[in-house]
MIPA-888427 format. One record per atom (N, C-alpha, C, O): residue number from 1; atom name; residue in three letters; x, y, z; chain. Coordinates in steps of 0.2 Angstrom, whole numbers, always signed. Layout:
N
<pt><resi>NUM</resi><name>CA</name><resn>Ala</resn><c1>X</c1><c2>Y</c2><c3>Z</c3><chain>A</chain></pt>
...
END
This chain:
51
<pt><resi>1</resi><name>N</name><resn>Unk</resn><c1>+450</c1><c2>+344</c2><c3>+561</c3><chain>A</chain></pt>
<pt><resi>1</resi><name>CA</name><resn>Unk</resn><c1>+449</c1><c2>+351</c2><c3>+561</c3><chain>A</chain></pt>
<pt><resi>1</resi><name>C</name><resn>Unk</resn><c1>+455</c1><c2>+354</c2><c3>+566</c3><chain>A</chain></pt>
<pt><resi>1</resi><name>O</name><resn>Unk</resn><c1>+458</c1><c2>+359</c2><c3>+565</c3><chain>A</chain></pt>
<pt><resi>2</resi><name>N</name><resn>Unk</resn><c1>+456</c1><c2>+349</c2><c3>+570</c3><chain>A</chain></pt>
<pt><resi>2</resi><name>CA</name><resn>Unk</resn><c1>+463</c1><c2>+354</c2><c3>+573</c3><chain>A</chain></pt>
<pt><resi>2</resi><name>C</name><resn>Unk</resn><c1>+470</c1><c2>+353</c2><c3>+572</c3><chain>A</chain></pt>
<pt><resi>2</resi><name>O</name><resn>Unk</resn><c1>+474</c1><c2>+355</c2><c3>+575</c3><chain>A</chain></pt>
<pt><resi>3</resi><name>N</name><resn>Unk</resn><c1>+469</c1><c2>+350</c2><c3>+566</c3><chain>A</chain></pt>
<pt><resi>3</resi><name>CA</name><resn>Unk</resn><c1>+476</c1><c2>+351</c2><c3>+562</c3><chain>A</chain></pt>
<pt><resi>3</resi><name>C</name><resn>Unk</resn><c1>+474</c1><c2>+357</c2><c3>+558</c3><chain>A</chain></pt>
<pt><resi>3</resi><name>O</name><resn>Unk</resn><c1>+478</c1><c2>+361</c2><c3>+559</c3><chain>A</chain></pt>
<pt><resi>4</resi><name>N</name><resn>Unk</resn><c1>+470</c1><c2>+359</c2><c3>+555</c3><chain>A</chain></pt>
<pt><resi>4</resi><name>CA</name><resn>Unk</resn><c1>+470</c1><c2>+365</c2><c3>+552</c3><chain>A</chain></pt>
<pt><resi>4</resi><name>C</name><resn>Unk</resn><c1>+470</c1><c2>+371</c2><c3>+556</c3><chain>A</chain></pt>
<pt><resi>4</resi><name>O</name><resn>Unk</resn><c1>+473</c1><c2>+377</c2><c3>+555</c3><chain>A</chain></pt>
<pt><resi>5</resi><name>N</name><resn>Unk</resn><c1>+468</c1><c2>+371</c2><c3>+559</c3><chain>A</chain></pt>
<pt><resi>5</resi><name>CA</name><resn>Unk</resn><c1>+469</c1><c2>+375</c2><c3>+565</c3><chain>A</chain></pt>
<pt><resi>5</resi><name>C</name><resn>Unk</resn><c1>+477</c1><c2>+376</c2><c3>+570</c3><chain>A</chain></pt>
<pt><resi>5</resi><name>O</name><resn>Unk</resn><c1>+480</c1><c2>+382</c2><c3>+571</c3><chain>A</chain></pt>
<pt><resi>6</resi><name>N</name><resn>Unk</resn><c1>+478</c1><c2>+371</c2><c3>+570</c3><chain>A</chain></pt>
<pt><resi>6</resi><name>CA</name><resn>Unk</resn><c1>+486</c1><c2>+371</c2><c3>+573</c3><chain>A</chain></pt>
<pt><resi>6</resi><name>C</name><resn>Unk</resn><c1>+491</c1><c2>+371</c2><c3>+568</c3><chain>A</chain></pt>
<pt><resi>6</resi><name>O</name><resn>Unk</resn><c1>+497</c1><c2>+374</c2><c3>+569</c3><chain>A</chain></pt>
<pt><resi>7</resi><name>N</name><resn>Unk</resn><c1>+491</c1><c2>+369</c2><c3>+563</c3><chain>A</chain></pt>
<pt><resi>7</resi><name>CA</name><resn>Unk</resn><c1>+499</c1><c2>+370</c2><c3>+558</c3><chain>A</chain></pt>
<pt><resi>7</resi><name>C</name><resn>Unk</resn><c1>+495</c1><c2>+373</c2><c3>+551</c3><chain>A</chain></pt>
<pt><resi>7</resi><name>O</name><resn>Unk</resn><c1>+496</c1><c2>+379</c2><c3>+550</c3><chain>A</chain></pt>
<pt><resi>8</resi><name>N</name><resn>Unk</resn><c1>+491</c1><c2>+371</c2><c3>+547</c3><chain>A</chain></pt>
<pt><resi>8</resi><name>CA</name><resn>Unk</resn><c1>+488</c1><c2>+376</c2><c3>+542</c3><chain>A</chain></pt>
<pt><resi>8</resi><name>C</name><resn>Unk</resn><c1>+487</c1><c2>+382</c2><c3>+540</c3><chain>A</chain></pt>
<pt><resi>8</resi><name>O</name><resn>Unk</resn><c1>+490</c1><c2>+385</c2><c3>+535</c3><chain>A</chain></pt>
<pt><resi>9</resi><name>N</name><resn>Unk</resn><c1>+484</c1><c2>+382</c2><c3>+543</c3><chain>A</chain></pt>
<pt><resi>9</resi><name>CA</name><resn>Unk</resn><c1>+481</c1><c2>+391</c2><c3>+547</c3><chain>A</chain></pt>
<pt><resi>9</resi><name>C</name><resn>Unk</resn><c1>+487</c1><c2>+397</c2><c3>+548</c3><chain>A</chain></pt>
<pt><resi>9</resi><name>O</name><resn>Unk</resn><c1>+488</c1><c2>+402</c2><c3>+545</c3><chain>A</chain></pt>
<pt><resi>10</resi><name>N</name><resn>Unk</resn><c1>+491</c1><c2>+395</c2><c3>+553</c3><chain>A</chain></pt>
<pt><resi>10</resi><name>CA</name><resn>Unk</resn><c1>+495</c1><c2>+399</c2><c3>+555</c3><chain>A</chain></pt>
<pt><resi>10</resi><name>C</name><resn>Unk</resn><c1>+502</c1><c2>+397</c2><c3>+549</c3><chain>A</chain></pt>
<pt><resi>10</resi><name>O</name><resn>Unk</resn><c1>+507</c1><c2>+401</c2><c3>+550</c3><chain>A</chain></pt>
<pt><resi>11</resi><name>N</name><resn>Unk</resn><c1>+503</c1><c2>+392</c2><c3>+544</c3><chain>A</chain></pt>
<pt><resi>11</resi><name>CA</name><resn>Unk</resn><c1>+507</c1><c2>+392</c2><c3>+542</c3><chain>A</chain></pt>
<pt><resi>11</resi><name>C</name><resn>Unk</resn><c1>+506</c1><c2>+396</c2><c3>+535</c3><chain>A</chain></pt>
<pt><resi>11</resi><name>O</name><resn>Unk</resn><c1>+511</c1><c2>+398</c2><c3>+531</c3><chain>A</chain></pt>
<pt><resi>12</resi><name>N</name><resn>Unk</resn><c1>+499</c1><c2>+398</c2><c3>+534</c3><chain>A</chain></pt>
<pt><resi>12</resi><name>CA</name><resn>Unk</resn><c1>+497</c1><c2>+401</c2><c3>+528</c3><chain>A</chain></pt>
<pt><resi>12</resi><name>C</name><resn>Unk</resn><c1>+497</c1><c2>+409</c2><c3>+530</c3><chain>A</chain></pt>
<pt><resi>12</resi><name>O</name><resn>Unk</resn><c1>+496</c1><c2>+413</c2><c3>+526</c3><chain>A</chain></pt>
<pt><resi>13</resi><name>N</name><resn>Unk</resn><c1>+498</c1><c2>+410</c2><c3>+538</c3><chain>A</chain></pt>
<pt><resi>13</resi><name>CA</name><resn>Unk</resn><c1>+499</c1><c2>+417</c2><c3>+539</c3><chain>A</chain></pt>
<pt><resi>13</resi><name>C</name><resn>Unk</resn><c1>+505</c1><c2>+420</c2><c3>+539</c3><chain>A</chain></pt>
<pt><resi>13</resi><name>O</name><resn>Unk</resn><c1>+506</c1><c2>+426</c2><c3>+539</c3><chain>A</chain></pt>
<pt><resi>14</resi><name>N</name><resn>Unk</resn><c1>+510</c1><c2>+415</c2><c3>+540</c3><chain>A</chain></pt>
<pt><resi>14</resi><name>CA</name><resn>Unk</resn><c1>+515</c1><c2>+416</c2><c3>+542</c3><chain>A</chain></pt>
<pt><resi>14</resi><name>C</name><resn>Unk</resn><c1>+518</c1><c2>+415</c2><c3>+533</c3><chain>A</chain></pt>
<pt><resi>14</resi><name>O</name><resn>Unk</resn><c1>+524</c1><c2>+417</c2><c3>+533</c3><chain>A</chain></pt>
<pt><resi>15</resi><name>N</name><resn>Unk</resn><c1>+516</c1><c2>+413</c2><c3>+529</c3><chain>A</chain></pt>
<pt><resi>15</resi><name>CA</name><resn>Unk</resn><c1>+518</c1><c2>+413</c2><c3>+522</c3><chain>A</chain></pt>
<pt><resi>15</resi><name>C</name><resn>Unk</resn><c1>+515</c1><c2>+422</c2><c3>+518</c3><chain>A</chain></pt>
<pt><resi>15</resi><name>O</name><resn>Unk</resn><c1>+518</c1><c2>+426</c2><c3>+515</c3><chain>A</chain></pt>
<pt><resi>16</resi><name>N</name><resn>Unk</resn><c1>+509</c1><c2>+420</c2><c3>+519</c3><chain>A</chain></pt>
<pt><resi>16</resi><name>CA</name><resn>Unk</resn><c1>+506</c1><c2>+427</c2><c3>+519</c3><chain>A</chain></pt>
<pt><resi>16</resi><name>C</name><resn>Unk</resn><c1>+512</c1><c2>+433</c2><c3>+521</c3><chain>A</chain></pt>
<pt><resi>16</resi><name>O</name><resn>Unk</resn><c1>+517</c1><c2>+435</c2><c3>+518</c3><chain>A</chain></pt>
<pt><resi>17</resi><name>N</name><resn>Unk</resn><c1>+511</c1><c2>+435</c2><c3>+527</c3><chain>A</chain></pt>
<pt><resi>17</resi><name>CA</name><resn>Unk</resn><c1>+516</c1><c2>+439</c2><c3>+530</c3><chain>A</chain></pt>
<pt><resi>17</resi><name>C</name><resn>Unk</resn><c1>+523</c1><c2>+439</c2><c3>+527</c3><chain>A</chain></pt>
<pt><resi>17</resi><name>O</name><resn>Unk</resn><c1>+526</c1><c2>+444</c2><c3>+528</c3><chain>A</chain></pt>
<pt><resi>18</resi><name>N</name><resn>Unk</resn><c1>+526</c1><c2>+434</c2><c3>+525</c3><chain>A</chain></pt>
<pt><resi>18</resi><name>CA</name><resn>Unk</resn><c1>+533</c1><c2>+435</c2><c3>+522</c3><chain>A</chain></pt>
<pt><resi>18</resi><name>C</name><resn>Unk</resn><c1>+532</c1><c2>+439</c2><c3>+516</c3><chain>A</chain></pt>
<pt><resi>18</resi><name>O</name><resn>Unk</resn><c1>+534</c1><c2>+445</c2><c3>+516</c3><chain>A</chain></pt>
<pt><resi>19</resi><name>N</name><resn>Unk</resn><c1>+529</c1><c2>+436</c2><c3>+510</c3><chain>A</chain></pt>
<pt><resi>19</resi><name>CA</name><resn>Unk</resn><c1>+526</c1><c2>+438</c2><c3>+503</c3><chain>A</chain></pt>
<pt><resi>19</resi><name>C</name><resn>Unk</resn><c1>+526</c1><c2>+445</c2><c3>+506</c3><chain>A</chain></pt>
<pt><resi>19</resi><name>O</name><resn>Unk</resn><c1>+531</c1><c2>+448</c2><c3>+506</c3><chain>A</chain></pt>
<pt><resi>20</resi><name>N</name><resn>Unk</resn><c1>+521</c1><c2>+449</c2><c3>+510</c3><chain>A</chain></pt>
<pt><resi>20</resi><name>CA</name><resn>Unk</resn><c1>+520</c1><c2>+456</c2><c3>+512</c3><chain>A</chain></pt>
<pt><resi>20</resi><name>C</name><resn>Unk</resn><c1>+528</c1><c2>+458</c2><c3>+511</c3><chain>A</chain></pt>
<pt><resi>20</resi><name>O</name><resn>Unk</resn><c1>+530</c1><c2>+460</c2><c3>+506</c3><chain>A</chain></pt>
<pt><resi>21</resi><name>N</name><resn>Unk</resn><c1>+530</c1><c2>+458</c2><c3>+516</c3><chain>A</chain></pt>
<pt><resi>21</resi><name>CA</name><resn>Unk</resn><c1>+535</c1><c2>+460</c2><c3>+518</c3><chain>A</chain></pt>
<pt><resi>21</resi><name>C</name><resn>Unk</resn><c1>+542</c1><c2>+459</c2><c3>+511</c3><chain>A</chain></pt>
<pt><resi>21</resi><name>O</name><resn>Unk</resn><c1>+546</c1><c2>+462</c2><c3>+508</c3><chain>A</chain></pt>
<pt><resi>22</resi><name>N</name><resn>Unk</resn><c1>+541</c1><c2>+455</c2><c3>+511</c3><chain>A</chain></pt>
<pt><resi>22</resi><name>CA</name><resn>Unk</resn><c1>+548</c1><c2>+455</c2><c3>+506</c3><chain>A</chain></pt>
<pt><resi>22</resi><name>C</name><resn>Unk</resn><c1>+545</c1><c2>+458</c2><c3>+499</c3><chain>A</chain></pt>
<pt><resi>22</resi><name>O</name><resn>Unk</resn><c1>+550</c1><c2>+460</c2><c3>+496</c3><chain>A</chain></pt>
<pt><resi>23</resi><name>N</name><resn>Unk</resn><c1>+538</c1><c2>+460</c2><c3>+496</c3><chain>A</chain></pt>
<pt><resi>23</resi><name>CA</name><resn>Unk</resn><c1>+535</c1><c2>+464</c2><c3>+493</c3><chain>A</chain></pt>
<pt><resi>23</resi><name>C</name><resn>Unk</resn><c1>+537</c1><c2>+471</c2><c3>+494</c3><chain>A</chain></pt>
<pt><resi>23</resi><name>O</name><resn>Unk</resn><c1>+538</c1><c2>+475</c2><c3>+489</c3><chain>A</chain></pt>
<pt><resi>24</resi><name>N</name><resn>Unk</resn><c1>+536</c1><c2>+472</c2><c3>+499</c3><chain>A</chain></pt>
<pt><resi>24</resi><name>CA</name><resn>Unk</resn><c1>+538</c1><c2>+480</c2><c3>+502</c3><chain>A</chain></pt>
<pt><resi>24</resi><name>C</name><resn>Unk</resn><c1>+545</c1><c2>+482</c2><c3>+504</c3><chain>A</chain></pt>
<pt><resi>24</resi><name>O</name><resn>Unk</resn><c1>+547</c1><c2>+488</c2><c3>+505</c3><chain>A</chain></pt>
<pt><resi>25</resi><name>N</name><resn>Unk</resn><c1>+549</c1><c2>+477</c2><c3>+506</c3><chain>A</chain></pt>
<pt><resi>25</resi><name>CA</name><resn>Unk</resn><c1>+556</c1><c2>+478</c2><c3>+504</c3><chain>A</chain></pt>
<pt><resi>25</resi><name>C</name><resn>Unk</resn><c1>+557</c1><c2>+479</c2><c3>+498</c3><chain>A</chain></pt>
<pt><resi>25</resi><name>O</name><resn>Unk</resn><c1>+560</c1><c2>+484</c2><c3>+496</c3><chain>A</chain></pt>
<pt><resi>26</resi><name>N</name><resn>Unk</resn><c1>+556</c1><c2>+473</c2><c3>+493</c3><chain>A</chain></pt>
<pt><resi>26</resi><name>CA</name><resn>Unk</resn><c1>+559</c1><c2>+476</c2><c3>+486</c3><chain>A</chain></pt>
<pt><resi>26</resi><name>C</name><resn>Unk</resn><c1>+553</c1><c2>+485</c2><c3>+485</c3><chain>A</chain></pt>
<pt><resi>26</resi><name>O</name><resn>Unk</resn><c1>+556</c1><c2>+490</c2><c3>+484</c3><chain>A</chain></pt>
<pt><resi>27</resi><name>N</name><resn>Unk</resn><c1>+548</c1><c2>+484</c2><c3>+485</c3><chain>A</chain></pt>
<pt><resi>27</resi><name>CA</name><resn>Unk</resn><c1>+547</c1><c2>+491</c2><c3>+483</c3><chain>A</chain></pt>
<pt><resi>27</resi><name>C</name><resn>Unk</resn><c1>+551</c1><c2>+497</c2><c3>+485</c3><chain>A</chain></pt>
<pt><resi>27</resi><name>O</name><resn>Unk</resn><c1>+553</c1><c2>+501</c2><c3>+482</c3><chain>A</chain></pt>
<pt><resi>28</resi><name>N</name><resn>Unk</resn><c1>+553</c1><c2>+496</c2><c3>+494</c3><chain>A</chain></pt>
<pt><resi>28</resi><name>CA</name><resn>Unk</resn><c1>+557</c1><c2>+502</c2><c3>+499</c3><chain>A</chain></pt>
<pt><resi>28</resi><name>C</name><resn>Unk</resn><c1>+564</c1><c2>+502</c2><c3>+495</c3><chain>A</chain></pt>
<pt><resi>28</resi><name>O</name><resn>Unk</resn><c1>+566</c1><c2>+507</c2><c3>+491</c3><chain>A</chain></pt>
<pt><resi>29</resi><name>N</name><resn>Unk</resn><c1>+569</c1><c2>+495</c2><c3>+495</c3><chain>A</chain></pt>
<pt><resi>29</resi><name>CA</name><resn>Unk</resn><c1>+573</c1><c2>+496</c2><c3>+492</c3><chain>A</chain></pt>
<pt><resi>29</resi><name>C</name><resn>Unk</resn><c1>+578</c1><c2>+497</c2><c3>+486</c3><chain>A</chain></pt>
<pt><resi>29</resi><name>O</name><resn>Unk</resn><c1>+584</c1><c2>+498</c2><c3>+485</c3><chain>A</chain></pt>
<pt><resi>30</resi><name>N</name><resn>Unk</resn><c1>+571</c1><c2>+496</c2><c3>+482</c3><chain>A</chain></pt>
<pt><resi>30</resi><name>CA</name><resn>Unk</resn><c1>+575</c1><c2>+493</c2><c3>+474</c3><chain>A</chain></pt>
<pt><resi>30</resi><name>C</name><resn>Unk</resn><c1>+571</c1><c2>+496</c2><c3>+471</c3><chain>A</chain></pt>
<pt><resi>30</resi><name>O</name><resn>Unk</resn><c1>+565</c1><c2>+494</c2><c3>+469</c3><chain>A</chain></pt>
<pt><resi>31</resi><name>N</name><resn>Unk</resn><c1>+575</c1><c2>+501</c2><c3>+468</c3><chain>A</chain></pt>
<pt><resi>31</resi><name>CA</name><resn>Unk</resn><c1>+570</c1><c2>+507</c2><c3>+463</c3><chain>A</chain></pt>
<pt><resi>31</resi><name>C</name><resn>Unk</resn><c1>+569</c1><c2>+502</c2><c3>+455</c3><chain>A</chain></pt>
<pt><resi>31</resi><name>O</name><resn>Unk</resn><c1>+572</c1><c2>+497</c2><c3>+453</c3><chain>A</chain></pt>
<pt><resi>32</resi><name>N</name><resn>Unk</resn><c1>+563</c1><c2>+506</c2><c3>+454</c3><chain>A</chain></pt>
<pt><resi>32</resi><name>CA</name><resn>Unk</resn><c1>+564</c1><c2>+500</c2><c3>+444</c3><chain>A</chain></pt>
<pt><resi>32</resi><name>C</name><resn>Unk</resn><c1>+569</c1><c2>+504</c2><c3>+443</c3><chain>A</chain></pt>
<pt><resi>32</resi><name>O</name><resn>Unk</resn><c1>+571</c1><c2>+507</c2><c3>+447</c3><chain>A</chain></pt>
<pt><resi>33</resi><name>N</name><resn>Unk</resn><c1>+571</c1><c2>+504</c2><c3>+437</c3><chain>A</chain></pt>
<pt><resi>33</resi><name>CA</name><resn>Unk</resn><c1>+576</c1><c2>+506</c2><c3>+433</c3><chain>A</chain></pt>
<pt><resi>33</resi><name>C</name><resn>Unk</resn><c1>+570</c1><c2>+513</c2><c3>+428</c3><chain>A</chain></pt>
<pt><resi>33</resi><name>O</name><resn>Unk</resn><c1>+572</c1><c2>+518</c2><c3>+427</c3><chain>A</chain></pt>
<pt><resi>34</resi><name>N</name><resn>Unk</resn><c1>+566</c1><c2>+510</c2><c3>+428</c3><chain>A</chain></pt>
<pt><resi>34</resi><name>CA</name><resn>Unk</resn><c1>+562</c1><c2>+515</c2><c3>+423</c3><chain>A</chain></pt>
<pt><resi>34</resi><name>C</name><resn>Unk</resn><c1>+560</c1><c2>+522</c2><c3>+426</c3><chain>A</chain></pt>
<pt><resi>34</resi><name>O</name><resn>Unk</resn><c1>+559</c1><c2>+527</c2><c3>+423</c3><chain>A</chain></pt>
<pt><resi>35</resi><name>N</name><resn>Unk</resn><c1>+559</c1><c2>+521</c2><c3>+431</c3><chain>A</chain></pt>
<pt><resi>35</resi><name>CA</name><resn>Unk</resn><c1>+558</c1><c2>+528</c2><c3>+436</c3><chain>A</chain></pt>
<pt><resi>35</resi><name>C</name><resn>Unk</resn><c1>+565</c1><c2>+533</c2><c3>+436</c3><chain>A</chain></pt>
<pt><resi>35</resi><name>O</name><resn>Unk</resn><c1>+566</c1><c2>+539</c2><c3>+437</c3><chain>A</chain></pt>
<pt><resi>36</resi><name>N</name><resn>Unk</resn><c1>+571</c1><c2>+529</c2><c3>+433</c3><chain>A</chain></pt>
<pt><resi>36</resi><name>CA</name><resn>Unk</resn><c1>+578</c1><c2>+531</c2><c3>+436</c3><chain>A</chain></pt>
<pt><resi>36</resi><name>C</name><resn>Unk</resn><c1>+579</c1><c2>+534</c2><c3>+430</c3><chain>A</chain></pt>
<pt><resi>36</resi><name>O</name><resn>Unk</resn><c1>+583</c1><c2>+540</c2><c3>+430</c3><chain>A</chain></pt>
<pt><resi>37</resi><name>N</name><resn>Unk</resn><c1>+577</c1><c2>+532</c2><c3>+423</c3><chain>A</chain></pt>
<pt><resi>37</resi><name>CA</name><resn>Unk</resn><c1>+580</c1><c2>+537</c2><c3>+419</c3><chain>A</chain></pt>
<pt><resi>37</resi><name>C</name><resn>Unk</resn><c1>+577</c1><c2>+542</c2><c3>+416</c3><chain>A</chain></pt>
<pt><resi>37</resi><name>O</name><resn>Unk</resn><c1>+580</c1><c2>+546</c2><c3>+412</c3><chain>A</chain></pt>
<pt><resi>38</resi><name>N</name><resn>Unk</resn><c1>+569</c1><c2>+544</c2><c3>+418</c3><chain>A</chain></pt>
<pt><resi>38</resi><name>CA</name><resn>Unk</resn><c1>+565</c1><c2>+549</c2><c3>+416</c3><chain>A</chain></pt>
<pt><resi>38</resi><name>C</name><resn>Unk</resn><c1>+567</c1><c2>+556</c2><c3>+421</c3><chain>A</chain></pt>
<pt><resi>38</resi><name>O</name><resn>Unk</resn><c1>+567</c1><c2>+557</c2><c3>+427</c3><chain>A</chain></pt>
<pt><resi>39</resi><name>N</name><resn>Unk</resn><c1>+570</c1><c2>+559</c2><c3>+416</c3><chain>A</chain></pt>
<pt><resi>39</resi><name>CA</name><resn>Unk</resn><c1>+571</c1><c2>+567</c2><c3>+416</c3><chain>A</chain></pt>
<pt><resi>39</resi><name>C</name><resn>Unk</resn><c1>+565</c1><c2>+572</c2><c3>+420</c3><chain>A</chain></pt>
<pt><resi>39</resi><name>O</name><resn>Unk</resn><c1>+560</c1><c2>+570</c2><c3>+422</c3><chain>A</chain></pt>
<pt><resi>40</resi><name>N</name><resn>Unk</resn><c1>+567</c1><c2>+576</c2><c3>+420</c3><chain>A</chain></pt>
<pt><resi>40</resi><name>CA</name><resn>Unk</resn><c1>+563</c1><c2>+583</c2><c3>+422</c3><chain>A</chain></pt>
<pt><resi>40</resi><name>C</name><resn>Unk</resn><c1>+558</c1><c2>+584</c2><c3>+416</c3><chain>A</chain></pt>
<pt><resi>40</resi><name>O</name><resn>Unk</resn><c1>+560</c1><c2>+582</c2><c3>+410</c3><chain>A</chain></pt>
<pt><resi>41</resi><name>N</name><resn>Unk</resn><c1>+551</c1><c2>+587</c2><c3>+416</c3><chain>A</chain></pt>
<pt><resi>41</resi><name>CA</name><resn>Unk</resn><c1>+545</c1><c2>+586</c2><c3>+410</c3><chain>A</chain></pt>
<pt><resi>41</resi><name>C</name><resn>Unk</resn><c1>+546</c1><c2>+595</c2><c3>+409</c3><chain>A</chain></pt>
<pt><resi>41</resi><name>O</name><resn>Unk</resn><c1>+545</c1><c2>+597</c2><c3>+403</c3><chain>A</chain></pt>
<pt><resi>42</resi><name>N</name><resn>Unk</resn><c1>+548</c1><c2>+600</c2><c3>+413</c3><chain>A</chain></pt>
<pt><resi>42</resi><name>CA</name><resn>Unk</resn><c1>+548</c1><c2>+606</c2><c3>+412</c3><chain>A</chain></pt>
<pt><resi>42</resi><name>C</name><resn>Unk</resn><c1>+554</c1><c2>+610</c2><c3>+408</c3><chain>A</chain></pt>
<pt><resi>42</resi><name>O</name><resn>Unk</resn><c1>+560</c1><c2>+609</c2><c3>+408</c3><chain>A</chain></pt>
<pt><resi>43</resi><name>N</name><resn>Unk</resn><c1>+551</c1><c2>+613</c2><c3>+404</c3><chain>A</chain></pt>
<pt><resi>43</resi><name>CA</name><resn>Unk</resn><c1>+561</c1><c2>+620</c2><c3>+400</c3><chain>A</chain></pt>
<pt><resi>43</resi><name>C</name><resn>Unk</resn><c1>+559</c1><c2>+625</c2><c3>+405</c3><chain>A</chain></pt>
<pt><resi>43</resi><name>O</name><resn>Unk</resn><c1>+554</c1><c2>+627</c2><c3>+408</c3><chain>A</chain></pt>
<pt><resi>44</resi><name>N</name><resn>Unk</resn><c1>+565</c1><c2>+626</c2><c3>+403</c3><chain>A</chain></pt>
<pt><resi>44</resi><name>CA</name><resn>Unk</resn><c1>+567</c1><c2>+636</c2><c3>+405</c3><chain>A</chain></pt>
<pt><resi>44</resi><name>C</name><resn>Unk</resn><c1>+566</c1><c2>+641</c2><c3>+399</c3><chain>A</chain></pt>
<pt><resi>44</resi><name>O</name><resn>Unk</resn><c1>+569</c1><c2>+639</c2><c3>+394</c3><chain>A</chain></pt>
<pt><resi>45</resi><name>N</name><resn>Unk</resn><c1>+563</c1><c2>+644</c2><c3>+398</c3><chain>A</chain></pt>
<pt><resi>45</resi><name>CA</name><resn>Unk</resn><c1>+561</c1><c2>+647</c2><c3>+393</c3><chain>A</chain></pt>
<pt><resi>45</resi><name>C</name><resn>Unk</resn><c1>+560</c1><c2>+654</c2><c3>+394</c3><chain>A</chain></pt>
<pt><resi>45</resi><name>O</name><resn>Unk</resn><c1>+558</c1><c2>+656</c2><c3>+399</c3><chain>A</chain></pt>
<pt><resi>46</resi><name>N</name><resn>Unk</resn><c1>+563</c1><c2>+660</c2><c3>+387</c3><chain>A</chain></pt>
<pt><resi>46</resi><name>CA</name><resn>Unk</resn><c1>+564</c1><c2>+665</c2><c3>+390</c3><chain>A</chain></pt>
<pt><resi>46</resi><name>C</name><resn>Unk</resn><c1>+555</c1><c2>+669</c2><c3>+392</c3><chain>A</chain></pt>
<pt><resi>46</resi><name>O</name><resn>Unk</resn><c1>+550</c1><c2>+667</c2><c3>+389</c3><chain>A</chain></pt>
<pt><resi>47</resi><name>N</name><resn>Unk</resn><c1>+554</c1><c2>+672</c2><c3>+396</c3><chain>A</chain></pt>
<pt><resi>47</resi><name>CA</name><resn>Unk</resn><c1>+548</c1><c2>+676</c2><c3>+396</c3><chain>A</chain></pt>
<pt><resi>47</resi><name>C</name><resn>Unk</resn><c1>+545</c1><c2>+681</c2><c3>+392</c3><chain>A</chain></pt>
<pt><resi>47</resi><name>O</name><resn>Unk</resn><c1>+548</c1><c2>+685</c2><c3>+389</c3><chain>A</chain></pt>
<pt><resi>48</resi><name>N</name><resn>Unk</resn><c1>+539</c1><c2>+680</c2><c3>+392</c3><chain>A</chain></pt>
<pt><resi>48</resi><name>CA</name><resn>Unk</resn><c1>+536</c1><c2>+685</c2><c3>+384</c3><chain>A</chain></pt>
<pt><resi>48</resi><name>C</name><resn>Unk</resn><c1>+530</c1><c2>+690</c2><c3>+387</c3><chain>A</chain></pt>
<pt><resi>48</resi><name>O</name><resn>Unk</resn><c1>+526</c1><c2>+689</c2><c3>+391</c3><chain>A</chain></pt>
<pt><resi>49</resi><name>N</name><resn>Unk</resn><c1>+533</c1><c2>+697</c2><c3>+386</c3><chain>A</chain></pt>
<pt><resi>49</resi><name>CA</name><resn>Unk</resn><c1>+527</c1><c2>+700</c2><c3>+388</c3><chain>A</chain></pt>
<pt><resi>49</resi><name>C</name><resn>Unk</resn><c1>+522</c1><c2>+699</c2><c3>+384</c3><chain>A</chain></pt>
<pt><resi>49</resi><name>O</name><resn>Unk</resn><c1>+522</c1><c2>+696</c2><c3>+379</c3><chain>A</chain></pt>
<pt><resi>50</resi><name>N</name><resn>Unk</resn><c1>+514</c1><c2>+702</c2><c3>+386</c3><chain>A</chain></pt>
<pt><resi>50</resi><name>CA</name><resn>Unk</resn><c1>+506</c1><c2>+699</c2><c3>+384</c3><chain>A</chain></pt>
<pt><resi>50</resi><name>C</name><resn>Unk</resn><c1>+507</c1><c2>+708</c2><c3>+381</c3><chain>A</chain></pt>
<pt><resi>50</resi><name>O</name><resn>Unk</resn><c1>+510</c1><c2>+713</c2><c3>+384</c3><chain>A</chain></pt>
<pt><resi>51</resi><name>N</name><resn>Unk</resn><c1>+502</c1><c2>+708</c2><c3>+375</c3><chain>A</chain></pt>
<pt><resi>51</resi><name>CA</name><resn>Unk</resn><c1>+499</c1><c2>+714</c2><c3>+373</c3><chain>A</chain></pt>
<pt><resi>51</resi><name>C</name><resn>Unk</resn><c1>+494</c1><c2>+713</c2><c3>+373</c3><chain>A</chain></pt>
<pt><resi>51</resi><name>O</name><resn>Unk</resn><c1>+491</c1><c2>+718</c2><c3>+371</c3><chain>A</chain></pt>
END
């Protein structure tokens, strides 16, 4: 039990914890490509008066 305790345990949290983190670097720094080529959803269009 106190090997699991002493190198196990902490070495699966310290693996945990990288996995996190280099997860959220690529999210912070590295855009998809798909987000990068979608346009504006809205036109400019002339306005209509209502009768």
């Amino acid at each position: 039990m106190i090997v699991w305790r002493r190198w196990v345990f902490p070495l699966l949290l310290v693996v945990n914890f990288g996995l996190c983190a280099a997860a959220l670097v690529k999210l912070a720094f590295f855009a998809d490509t798909a987000e990068a080529v979608v346009g504006p959803g809205a036109g400019i269009t002339d306005p209509r008066a209502r009768r």
